[in-house]
N, C-alpha and C positions, 0 to 999 in steps of 0.2 A: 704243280711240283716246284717250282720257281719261287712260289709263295712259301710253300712250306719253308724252305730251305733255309730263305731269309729273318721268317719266324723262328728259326731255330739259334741264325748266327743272333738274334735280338736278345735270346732268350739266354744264351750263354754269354752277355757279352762282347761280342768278339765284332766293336766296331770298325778296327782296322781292317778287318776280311770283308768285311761289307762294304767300306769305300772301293778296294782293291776290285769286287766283282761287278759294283757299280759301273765301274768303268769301262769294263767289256759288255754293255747293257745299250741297246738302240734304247732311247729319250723314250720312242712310241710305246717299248716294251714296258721299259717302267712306269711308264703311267698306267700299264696294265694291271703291273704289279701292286700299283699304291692302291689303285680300287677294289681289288680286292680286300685290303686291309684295313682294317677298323683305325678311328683317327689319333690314339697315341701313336701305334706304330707305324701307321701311314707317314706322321708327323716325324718324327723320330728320322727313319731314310731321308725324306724331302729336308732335311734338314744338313743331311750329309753331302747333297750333290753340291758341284760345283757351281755357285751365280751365273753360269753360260746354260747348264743343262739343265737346272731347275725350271729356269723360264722356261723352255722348251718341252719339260715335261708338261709342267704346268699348263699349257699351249692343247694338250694333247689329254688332258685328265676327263673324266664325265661330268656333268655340268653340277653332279650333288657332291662330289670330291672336292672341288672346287669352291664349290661356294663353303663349304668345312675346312677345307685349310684356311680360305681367305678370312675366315671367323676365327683360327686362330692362334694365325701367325701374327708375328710383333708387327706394327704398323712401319716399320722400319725394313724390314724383310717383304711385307708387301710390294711396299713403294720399290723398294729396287729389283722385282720379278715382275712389275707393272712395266719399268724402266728397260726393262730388257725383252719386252714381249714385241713381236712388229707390230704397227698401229692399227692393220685391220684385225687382225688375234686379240688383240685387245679391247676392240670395237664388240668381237663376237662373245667376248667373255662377259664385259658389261650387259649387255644388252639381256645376258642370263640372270645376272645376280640377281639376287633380292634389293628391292632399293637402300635398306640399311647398309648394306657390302658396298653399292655405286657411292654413295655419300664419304665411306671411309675410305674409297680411294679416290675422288674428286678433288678429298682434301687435303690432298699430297699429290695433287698436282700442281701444274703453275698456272698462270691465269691463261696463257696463250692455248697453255694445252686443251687446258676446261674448257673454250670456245670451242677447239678443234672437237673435241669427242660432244658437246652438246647438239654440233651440226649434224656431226654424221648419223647420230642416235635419232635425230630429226629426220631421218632419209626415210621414206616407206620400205617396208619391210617389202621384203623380194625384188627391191629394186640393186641398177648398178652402183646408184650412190651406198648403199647400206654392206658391198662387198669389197669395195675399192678401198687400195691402202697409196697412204702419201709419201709413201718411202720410193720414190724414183730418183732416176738423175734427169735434169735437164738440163738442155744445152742451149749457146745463143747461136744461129747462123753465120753469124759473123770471129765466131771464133776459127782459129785454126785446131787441126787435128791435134798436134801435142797441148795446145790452152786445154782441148777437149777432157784427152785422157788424163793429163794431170787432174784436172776435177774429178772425173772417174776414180782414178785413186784415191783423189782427199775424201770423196762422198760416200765412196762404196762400201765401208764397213755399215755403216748406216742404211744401208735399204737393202729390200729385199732380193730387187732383180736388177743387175746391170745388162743385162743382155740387150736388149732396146732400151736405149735414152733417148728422148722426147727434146724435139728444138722448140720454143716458143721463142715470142717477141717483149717486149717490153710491158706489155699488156697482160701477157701469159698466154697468148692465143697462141693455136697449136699453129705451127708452119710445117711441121713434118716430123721423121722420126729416122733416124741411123741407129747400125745394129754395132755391137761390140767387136763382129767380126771385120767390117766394113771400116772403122777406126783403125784395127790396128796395122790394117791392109793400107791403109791410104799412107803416100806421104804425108810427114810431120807440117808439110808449110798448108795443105789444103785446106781449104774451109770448109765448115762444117754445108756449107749451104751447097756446096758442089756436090757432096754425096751425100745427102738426105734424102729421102726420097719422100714429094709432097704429098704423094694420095698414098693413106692413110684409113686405115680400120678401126672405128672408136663409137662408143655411145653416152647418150648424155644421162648425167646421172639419175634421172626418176625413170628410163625404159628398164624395162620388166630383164631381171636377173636370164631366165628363161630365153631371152636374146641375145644377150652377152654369151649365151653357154654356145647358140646356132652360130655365130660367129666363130666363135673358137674351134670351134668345131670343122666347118667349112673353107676357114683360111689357113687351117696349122697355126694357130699362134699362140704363143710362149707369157706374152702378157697385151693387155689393150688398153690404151688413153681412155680417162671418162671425161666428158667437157661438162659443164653448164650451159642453160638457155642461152649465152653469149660465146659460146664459144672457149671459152677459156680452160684450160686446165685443174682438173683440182686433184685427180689420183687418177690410177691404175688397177686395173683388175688382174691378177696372175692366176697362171693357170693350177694352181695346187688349191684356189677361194674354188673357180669353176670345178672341178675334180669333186669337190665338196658340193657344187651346187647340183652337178648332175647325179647324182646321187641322193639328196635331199626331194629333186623332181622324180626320180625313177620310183622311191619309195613312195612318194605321194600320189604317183599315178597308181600304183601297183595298188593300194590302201583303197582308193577312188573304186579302182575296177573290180572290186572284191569286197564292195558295200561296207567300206568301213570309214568313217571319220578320221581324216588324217592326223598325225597326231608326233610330234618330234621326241616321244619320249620312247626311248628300247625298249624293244619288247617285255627282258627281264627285271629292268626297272621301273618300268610303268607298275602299280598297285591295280591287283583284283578290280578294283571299281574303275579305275581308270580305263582298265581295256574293257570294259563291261562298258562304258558309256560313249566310246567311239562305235561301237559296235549297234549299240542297241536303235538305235534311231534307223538307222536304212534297214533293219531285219523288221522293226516297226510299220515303216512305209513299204516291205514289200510281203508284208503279212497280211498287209490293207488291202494292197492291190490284187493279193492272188483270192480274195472274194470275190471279185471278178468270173473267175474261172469256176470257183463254186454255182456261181450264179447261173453261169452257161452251162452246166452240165444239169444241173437243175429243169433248164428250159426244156432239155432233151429227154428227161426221166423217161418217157413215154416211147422211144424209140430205145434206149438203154434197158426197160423191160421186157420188150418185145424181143431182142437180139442182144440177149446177155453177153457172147463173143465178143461186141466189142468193145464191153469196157476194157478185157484186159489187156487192148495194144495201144490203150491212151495213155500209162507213164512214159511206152514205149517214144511215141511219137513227139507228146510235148519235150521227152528230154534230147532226143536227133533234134528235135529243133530247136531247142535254147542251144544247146554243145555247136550246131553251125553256126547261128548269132554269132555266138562268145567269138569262134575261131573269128571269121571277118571284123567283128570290130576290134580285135584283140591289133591285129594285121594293118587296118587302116589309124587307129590309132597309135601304135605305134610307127607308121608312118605320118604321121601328122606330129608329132614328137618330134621327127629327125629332118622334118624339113622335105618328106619324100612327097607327100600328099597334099595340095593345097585347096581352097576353097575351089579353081577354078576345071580343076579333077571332079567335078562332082558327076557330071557324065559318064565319064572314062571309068566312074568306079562302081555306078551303077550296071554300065555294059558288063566290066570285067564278072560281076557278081553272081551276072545272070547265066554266064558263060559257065562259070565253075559251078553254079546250083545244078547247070541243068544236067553235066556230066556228072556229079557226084548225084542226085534228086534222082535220074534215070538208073545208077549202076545200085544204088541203094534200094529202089522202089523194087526192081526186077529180083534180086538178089530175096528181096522180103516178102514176094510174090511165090518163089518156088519154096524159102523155109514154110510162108504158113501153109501151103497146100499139102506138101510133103514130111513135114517134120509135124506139123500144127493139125496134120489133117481136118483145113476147117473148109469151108466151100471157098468154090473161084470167087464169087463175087465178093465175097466178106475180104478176101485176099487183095484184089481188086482196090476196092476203097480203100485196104490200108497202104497198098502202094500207091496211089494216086496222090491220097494226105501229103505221105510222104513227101512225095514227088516236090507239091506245092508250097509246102512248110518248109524244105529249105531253102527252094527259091527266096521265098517271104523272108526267112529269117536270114538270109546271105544279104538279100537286098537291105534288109532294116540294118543288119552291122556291117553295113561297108557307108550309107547315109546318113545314119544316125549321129554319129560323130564330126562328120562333115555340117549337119545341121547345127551343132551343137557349137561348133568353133563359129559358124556365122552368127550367133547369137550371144557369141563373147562366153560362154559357158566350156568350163574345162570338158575336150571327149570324154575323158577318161570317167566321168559319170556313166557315159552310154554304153555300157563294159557290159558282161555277161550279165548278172543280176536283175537289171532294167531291163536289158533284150529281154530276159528268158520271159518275163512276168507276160510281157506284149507277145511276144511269140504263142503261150503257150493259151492266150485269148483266141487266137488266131487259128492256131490247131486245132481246137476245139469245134469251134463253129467250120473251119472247112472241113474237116472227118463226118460231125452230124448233118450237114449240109449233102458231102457227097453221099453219104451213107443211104439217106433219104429218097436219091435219088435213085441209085441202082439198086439198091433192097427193094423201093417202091416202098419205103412205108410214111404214112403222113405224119409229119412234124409238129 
């Protein structure tokens, strides 16, 4: 609706109406707006915002929007929305472009800058070096509170968060960190070193983004120091980068657990082929693996002719026991996410497993003992074996999805592979063979 409207003030003219409504517009919305529209007219607006809100939108555009304006706006109008962007936004937009795009803003930079962004582009990807921005304050120890905030003032237009400033030494090594509240509370003669407080929450730039999030997370914090293997200072991680990272892992877990190849492109902008090829590969390997299960049913042909009844409680059974899998690993892995579950849980989650299988496996079994006698009218004993299955199957598959993912974290491998999908395929190996198994035995008939 938004779009139209603005397509229409384009279409008659009527630029002054369009600054005018610009103005009453959140930066996020508009950049909503400019993607949807095609790149004269997209161009045309971005050309109307103010130099404070352009970068901002800019900041906030899709990554194909982006790389089209930045192709082709005047390299003069670049440089000064590069100039106004903070330096990890800036870090994350690079890091998009096409190399043609990185070169034509390189070279409108200054030499000091060009080091600073080749380093950080050098950081491995999902680490804290590759999220952290260099826009903080820091303070010396030996200052007093007014030396303090007068820097605060002179620095703070220029970074992103004044709320904790960062004391180091002459070296740059961290001695501590005082908060904005804490400054303005303290008399003007104190020194900084009086109320800083030294133990301090920080990681070094190459630990995994994925920690930086459990920290934030764990401590309430607003932003956190990244040091180097020495110790030293080089930036800061704020909580609006993290907000973005846990979000980027929640997706990637969800994509994981639901056999899909992760993949940073939206859903509506990804191309036909594109979501065809994240996809295709785990529907591949679990197409493989359920011959498996062809194989085993195979084995049993001979007890499946004899007692036609029970092939048809085998969808039944294999899919109660993939659907319990799924729930327990769904559960532990998401605990092992949040920091709830760690490797040395692995007993506690096996007990808990066995506990919940055997009250759900018992109230389920019993429950599908009186439908098939009564509803099914099939004999007790046929009944019998497919409560017991039951019974067994989601013990098994509770047990496999509450260790599987615990397996998987000790072996350095993301849980979130050992999601429904994988369970079901093993599970439903497993149902097979305990149903023909018991079946064999109380039917009496040889396998």
């Amino acid at each position: 609706m938004m779009n139209e409207k603005f397509l229409e003030l384009i279409a008659n003219k009527k630029i002054s109406s369009i600054k005018e409504q610009l103005k009453a517009i959140q930066p996020v919305d508009i950049a909503e707006i400019l993607d949807e529209m095609d790149n004269v007219n997209s161009l045309l607006i971005f050309r109307l915002l103010p130099k404070e809100t352009a970068a901002e939108v800019f900041s906030h555009l899709s990554t194909d929007k982006r790389t089209e304006l930045s192709m082709l706006v005047r390299e003069d109008e670049l440089k000064l929305i590069i100039e106004d962007l903070y330096f990890d936004d800036m870090i994350d937009y690079l890091e998009e472009m096409p190399a043609n795009v990185v070169k034509r803003i390189l070279k409108n930079t200054s030499e000091v800058e060009r080091k600073l962004i080749n380093q950080f582009l050098n950081y491995p990807d999902n680490s804290a070096g590759s999220i952290m921005t260099i826009e903080y304050v820091d303070l010396k120890a030996n200052m007093t509170v007014a030396d303090a905030l007068q820097r605060v003032r002179k620095t703070a237009p220029d970074k992103e968060t004044i709320y904790t400033c960062y004391v180091t030494n002459s070296l740059r090594k961290m001695e501590g960190i005082v908060s904005l509240k804490d400054l303005v509370l303290a008399p003007v003669d104190t020194t900084i070193r009086e109320i800083m407080k030294e133990k301090w929450i920080g990681v070094n730039t190459h630990d995994d983004q994925e920690e930086a999030a459990a920290l934030f997370k764990k401590y309430d914090l607003l932003s956190m120091p990244v040091v180097d293997n020495e110790g030293r200072l080089v930036g800061i991680i704020t909580i609006d980068d993290i907000v973005d990272v846990i979000d980027e892992e929640n997706t990637e877990d969800f994509q994981k657990m639901h056999a899909i190849q992760p993949s940073d492109e939206g859903y509506l902008e990804a191309g036909v082929f594109s979501l065809a090829k994240v996809r295709i590969l785990w529907l591949l390997i679990l197409m493989f693996s359920a011959t498996f299960t062809g194989y085993i049913i195979r084995q049993y042909e001979g007890l499946l002719q004899s007692t036609v009844a029970l092939a048809a409680f085998i969808p039944m059974l294999m899919g109660t026991g993939g659907n319990a899998g799924a729930q327990s690993s769904s559960l532990v892995i998401r605990g092992i996410a949040l920091g709830e579950v760690e490797l040395k849980d692995f007993f506690k989650v096996i007990w808990r497993e066995v506990r919940v299988a055997v009250i759900v496996g018992v109230a389920l079994g019993i429950l599908n003992l009186l439908r098939i006698i009564f509803l099914e009218g099939s004999s007790f004993n046929i009944a019998l074996v497919v409560s017991l299955t039951l019974l067994i199957t989601i013990t098994a598959a509770k047990i496999m999805g509450g260790i599987l993912p615990l397996l998987a974290k000790s072996l350095g491998i993301d849980p979130a592979i050992m999601a429904s999908p994988l369970i079901s395929t093993i599970v439903d190996a497993i149902t097979l063979i305990t149903y023909f198994t018991i079946a064999g035995a109380i039917l009496g008939i040889a396998i």
